[in-house]
C-alpha positions in Angstrom: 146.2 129.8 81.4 147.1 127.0 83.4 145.0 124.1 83.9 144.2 123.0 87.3 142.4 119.4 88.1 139.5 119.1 90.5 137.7 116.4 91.7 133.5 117.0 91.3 131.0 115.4 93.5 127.1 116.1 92.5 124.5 114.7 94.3 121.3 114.2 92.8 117.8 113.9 93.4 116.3 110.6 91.4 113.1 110.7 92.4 110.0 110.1 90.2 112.6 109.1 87.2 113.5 105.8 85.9 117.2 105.4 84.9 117.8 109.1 85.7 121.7 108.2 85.9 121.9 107.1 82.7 120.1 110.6 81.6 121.7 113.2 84.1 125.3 111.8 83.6 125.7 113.8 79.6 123.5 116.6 80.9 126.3 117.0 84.1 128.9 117.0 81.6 127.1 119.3 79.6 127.4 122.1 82.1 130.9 121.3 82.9 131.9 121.8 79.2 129.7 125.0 79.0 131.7 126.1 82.2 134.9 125.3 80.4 135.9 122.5 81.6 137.0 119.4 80.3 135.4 115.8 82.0 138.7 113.1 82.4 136.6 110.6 84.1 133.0 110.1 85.1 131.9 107.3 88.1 128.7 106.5 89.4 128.9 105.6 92.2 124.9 104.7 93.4 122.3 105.6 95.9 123.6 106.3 99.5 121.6 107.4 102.6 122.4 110.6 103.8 124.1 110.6 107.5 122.2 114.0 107.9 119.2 114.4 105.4 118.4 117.9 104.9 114.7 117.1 104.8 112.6 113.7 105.4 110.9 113.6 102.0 114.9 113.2 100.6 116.8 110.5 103.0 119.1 109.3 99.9 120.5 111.0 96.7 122.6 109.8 93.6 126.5 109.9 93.7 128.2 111.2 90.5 132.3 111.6 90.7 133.9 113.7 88.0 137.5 114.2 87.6 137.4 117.3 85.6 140.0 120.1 84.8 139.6 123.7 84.0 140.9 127.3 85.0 140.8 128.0 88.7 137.6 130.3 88.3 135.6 127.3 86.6 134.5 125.9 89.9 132.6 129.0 90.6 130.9 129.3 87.0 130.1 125.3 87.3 128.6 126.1 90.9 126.3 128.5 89.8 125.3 126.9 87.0 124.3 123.8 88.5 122.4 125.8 91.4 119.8 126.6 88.7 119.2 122.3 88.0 116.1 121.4 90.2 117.8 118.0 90.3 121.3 118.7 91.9 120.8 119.0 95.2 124.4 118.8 96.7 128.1 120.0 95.1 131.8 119.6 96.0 134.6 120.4 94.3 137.6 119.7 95.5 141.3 120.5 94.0 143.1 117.4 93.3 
C-alpha cells in the first residue's frame, strides 16, 4: 500500500482546562495511530483569533500541526474519528 503524507491541522477548544496542549497533543496522536497513521512531526503552534468565529462564546481556538502519513483512505477514518472529540472543533488535512 503506498504511503501518502499529509499535513493535519486540528483546532481545538481550550476552554475551562489548564495546559490542555500539553494533554490533548498524545490524545491527537492517539487517534491518528488508531486511524493508521503514523505522526512525523507535531507543532503547536498557540492560540489565534478566529477571522470568522463560528459563534461568540468561541472567538479563539488552539493550533496543532501534524505532519502525518498513512494510506489515502486515513484521512477520512481520522475525520470521523475526531468529529466524535467534544474538544476538536475545526480539521484540515491537506496532502503534502
Amino acid at each position: 500500500m503506498n504511503k501518502r503524507n499529509y499535513l493535519a491541522t486540528i483546532v481545538y477548544d481550550a476552554r475551562g482546562a489548564d495546559g490542555a496542549s500539553d494533554e490533548m497533543i498524545p490524545k491527537l496522536s492517539e487517534y491518528i495511530r488508531d486511524s493508521e497513521g503514523e505522526v512525523t512531526k507535531v507543532e503547536n503552534q498557540g492560540t489565534h483569533e478566529f477571522a470568522y468565529p463560528q459563534s461568540k462564546q468561541m472567538k479563539s481556538g488552539v493550533f496543532i500541526q501534524f505532519e502525518i502519513s498513512g494510506d489515502s483512505e486515513m484521512p477520512v477514518r481520522l475525520k470521523d474519528k475526531l468529529s466524535l472529540e467534544k474538544k476538536v472543533d475545526r480539521v484540515l488535512i491537506e496532502r503534502k
